[in-house]
Biotite code that builds the C-alpha atoms (Angstrom):
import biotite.structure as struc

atoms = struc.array([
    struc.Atom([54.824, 21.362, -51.525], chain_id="A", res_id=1, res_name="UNK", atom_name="CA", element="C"),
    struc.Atom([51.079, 21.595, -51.907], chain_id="A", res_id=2, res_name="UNK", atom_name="CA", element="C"),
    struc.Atom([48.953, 21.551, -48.476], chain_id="A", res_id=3, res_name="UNK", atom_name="CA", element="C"),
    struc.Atom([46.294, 19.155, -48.608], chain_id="A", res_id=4, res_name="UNK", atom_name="CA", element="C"),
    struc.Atom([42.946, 20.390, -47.782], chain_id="A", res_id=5, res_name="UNK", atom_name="CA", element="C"),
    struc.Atom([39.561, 17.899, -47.320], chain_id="A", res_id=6, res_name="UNK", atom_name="CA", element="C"),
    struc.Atom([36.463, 19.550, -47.760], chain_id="A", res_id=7, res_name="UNK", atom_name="CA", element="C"),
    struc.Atom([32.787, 18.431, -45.972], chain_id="A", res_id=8, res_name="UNK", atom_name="CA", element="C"),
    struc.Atom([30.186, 20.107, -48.013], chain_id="A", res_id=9, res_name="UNK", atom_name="CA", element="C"),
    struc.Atom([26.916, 18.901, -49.551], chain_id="A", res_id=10, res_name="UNK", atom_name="CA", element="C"),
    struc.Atom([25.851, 22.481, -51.151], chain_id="A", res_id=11, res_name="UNK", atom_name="CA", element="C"),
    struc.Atom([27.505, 21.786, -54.772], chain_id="A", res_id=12, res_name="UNK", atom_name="CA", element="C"),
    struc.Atom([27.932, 25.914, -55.095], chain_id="A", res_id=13, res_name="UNK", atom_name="CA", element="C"),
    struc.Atom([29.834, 26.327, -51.899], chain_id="A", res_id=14, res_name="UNK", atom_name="CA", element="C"),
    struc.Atom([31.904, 22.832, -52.541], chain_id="A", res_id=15, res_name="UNK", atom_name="CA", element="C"),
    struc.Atom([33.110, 24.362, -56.321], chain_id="A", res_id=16, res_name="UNK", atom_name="CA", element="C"),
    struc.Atom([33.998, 27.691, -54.236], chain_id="A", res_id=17, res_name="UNK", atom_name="CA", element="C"),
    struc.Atom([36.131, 26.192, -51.833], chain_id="A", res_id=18, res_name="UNK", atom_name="CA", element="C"),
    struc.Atom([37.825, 24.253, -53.833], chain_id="A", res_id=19, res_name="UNK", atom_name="CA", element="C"),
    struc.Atom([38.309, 26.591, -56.770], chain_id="A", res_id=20, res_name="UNK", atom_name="CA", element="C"),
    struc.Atom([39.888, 28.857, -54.489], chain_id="A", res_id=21, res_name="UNK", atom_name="CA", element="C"),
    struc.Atom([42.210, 26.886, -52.163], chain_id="A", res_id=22, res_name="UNK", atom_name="CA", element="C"),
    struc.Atom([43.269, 24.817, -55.851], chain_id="A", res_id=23, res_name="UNK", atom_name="CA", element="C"),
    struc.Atom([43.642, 28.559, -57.374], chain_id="A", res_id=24, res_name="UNK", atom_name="CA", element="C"),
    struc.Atom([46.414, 29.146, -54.120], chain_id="A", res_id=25, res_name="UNK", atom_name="CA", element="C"),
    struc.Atom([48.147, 25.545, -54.800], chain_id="A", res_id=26, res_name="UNK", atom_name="CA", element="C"),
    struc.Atom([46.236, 23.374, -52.864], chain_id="A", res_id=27, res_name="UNK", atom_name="CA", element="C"),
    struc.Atom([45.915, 19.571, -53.493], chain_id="A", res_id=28, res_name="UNK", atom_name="CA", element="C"),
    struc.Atom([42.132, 19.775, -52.428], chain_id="A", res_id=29, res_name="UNK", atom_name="CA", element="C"),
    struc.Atom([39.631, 16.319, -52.032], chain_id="A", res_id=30, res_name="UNK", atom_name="CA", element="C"),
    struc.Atom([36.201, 16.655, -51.406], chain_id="A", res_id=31, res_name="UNK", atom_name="CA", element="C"),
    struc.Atom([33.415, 14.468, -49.511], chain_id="A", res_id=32, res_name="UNK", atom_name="CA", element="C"),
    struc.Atom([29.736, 15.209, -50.001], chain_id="A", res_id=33, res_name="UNK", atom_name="CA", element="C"),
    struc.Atom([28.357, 12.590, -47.796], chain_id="A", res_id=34, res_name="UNK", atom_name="CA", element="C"),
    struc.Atom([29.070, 13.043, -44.048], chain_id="A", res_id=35, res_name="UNK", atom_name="CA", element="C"),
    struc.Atom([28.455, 9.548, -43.654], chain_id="A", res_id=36, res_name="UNK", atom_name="CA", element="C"),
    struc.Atom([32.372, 9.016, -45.913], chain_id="A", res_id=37, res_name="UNK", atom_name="CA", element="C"),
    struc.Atom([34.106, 11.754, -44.441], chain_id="A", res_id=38, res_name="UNK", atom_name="CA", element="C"),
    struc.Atom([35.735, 9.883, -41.975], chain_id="A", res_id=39, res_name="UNK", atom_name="CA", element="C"),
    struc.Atom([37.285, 7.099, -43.744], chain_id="A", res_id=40, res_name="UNK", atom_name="CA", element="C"),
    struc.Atom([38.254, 10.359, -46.720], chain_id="A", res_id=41, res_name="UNK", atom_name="CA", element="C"),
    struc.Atom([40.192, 11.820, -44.329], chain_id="A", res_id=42, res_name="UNK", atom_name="CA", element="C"),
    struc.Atom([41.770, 8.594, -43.166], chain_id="A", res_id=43, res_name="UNK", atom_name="CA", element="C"),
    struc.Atom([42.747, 8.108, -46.525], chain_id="A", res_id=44, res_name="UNK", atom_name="CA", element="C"),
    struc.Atom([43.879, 11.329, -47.232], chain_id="A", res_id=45, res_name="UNK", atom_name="CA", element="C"),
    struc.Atom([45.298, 12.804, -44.104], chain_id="A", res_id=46, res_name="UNK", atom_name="CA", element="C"),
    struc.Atom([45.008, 15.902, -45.515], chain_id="A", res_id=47, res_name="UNK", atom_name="CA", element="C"),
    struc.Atom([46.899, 19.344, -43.502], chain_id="A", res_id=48, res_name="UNK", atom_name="CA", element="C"),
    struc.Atom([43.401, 20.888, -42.789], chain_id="A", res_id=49, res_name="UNK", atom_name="CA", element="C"),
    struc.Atom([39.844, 19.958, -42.840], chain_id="A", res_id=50, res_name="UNK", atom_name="CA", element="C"),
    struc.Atom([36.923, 22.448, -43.539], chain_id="A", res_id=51, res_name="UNK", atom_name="CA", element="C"),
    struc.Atom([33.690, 21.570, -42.061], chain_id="A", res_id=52, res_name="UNK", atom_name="CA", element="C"),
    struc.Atom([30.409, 22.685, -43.273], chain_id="A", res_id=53, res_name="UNK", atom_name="CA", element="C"),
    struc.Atom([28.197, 22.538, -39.547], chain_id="A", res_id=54, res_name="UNK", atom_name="CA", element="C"),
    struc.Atom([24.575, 21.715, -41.663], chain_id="A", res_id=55, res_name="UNK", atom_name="CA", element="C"),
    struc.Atom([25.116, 18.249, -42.844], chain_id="A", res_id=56, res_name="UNK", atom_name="CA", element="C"),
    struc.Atom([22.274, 15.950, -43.748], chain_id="A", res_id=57, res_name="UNK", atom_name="CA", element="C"),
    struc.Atom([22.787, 12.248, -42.019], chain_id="A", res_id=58, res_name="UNK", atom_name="CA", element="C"),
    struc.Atom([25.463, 13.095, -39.659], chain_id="A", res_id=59, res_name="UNK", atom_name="CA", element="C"),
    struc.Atom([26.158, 17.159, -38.450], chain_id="A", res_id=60, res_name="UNK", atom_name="CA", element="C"),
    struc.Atom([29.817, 18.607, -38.714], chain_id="A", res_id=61, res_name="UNK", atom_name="CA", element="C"),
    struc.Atom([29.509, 19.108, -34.889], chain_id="A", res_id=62, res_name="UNK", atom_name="CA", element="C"),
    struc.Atom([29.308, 15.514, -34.648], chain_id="A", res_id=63, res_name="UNK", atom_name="CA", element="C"),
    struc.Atom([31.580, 14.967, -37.235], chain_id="A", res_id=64, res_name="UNK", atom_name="CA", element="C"),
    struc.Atom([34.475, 17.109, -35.452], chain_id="A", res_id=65, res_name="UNK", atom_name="CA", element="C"),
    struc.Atom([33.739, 15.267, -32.558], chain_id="A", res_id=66, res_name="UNK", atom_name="CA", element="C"),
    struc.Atom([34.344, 11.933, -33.980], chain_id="A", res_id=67, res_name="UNK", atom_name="CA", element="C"),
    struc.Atom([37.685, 13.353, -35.620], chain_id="A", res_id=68, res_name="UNK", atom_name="CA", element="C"),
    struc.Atom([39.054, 14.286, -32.031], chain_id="A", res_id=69, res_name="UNK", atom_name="CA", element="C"),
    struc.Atom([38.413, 11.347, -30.459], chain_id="A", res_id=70, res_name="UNK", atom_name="CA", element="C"),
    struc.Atom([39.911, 9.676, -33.372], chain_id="A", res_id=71, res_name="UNK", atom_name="CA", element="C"),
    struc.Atom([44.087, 9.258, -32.537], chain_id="A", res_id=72, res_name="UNK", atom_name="CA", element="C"),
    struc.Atom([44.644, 9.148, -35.975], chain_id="A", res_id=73, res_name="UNK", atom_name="CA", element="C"),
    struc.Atom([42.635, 11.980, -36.677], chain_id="A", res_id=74, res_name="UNK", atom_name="CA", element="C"),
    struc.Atom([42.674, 14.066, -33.426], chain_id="A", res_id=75, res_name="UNK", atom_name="CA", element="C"),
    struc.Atom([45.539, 16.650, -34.431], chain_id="A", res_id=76, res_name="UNK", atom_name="CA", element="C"),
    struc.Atom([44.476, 17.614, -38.030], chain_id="A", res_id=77, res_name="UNK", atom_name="CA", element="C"),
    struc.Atom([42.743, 20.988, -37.610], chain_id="A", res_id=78, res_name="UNK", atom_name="CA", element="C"),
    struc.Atom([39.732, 21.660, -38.193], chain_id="A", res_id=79, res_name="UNK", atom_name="CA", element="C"),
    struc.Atom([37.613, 24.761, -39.986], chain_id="A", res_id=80, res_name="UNK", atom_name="CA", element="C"),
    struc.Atom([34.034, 25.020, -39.522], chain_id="A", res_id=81, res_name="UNK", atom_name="CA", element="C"),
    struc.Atom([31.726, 26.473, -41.736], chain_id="A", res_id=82, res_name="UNK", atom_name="CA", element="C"),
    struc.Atom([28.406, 27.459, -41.769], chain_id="A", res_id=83, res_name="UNK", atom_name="CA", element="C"),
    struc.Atom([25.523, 29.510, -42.937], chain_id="A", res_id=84, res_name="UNK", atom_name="CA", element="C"),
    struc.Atom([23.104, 29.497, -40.444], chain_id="A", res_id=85, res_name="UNK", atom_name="CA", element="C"),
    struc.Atom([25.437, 31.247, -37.673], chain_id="A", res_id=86, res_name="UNK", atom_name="CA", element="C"),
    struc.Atom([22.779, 31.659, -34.670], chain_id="A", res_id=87, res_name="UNK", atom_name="CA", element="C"),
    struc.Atom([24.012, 32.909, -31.060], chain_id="A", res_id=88, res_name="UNK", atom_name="CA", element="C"),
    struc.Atom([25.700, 30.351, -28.963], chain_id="A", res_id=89, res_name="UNK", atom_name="CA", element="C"),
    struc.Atom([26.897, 28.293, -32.306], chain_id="A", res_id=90, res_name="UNK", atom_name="CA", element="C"),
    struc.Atom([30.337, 29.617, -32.370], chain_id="A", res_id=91, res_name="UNK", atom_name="CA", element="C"),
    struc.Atom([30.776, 28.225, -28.852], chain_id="A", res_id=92, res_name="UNK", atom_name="CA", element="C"),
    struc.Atom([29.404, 25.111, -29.434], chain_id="A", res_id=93, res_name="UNK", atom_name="CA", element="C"),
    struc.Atom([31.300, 24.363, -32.279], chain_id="A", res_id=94, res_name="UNK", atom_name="CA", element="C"),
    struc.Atom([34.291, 25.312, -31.148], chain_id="A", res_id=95, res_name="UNK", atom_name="CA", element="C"),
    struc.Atom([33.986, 23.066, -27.685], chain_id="A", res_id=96, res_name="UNK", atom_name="CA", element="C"),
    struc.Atom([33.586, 20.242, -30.293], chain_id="A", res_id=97, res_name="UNK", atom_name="CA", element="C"),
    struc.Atom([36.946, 21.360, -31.357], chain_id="A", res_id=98, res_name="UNK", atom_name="CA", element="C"),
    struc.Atom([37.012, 23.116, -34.243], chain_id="A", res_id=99, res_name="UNK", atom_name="CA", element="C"),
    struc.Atom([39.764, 25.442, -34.410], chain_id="A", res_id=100, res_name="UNK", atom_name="CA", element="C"),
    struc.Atom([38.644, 27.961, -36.522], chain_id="A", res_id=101, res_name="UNK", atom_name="CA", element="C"),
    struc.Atom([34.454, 28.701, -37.204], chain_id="A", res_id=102, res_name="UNK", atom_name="CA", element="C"),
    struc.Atom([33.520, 30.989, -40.632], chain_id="A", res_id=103, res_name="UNK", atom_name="CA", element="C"),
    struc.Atom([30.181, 32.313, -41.402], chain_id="A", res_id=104, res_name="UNK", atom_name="CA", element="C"),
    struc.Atom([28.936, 32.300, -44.654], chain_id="A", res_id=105, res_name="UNK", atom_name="CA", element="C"),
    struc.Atom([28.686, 34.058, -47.026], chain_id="A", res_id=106, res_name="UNK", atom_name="CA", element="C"),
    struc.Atom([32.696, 33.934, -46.792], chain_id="A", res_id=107, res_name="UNK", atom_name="CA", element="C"),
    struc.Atom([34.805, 37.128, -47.427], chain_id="A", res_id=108, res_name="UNK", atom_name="CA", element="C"),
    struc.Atom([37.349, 35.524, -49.677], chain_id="A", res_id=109, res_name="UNK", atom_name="CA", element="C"),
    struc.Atom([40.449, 36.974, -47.854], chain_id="A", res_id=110, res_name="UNK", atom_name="CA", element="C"),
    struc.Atom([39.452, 36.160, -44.616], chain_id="A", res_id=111, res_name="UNK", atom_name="CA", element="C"),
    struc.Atom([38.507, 32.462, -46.023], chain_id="A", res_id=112, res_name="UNK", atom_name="CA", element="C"),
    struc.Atom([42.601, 32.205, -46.999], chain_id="A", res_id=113, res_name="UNK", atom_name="CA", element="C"),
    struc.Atom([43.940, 33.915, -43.688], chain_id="A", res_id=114, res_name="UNK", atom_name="CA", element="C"),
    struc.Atom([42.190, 31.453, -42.160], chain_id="A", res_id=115, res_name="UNK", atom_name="CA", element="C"),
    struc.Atom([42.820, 28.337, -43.754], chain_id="A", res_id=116, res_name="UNK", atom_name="CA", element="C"),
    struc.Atom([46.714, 29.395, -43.941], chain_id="A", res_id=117, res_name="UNK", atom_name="CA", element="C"),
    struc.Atom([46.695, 30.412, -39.995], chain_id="A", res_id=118, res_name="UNK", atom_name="CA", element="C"),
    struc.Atom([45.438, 26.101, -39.758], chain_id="A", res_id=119, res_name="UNK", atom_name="CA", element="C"),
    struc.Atom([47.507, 24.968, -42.537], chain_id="A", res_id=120, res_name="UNK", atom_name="CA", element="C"),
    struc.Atom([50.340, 27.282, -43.265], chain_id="A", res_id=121, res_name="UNK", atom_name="CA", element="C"),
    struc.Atom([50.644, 29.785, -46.494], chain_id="A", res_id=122, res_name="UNK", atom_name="CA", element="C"),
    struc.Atom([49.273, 28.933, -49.703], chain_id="A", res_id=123, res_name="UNK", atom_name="CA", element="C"),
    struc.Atom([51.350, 29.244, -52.955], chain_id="A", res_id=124, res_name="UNK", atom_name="CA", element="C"),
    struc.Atom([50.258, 32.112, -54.956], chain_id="A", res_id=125, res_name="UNK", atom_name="CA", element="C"),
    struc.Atom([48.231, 33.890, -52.384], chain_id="A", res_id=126, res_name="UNK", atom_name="CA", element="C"),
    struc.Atom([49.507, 37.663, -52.674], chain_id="A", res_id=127, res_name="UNK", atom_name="CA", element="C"),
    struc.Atom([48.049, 39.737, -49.786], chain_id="A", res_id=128, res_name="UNK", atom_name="CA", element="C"),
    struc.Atom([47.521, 43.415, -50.305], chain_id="A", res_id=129, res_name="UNK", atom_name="CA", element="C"),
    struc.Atom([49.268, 46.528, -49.146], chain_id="A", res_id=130, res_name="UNK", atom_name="CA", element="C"),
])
């Protein structure tokens, strides 16, 4: 069965990446531009695994996170920030929002997967090396 995976991202490049990749590994991937829909998305979707980008316009992914774990409907999906601007003492604070798993961007493409399959659980089709 396909993992659902929701994706927060506003930068159209990164969005098609994402979601080229996880759909390439069997995903069933959605994806939510606006910060200010992602809630009721993920409602909708309840998908196995959201990943966050942190630098949202309207409404941050830090805030965002927060509002999904304080959600009870929400709380328990998990949760994979991204970001590009990683600066010292962002890791922290995103995680203490509770995000379960924080990336830097640019991505390394196998680290992306481990990732998202150590949240979600393995991806069809992903063949590691050696």
């Amino acid at each position: 069965m396909a993992k659902k995976i929701l994706i927060v991202e506003d930068n159209e490049l990164n969005l098609r990446l994402f979601r080229d990749l996880l759909e390439a590994h069997g995903a069933e991937v959605r994806t939510v531009r606006d910060a200010r829909e992602a809630l009721d998305a993920i409602r909708i979707f309840l998908p196995q695994l959201v990943i966050m980008d942190i630098q949202l316009p309207h409404i941050s992914g830090v805030e965002l996170i927060r509002m999904m774990k304080t959600d009870g409907q929400l709380e328990a999906i998990p949760v994979m920030a991204v970001t590009a601007y990683a600066g010292k003492g962002d890791e922290s604070r995103v995680r203490e929002a509770g995000a379960d798993a924080y990336v830097s961007k640019p991505i390394s493409v196998s680290r992306f997967v481990l990732a998202v399959e150590e949240l979600a659980g393995t991806l069809d089709g992903f063949v590691r090396a050696g």
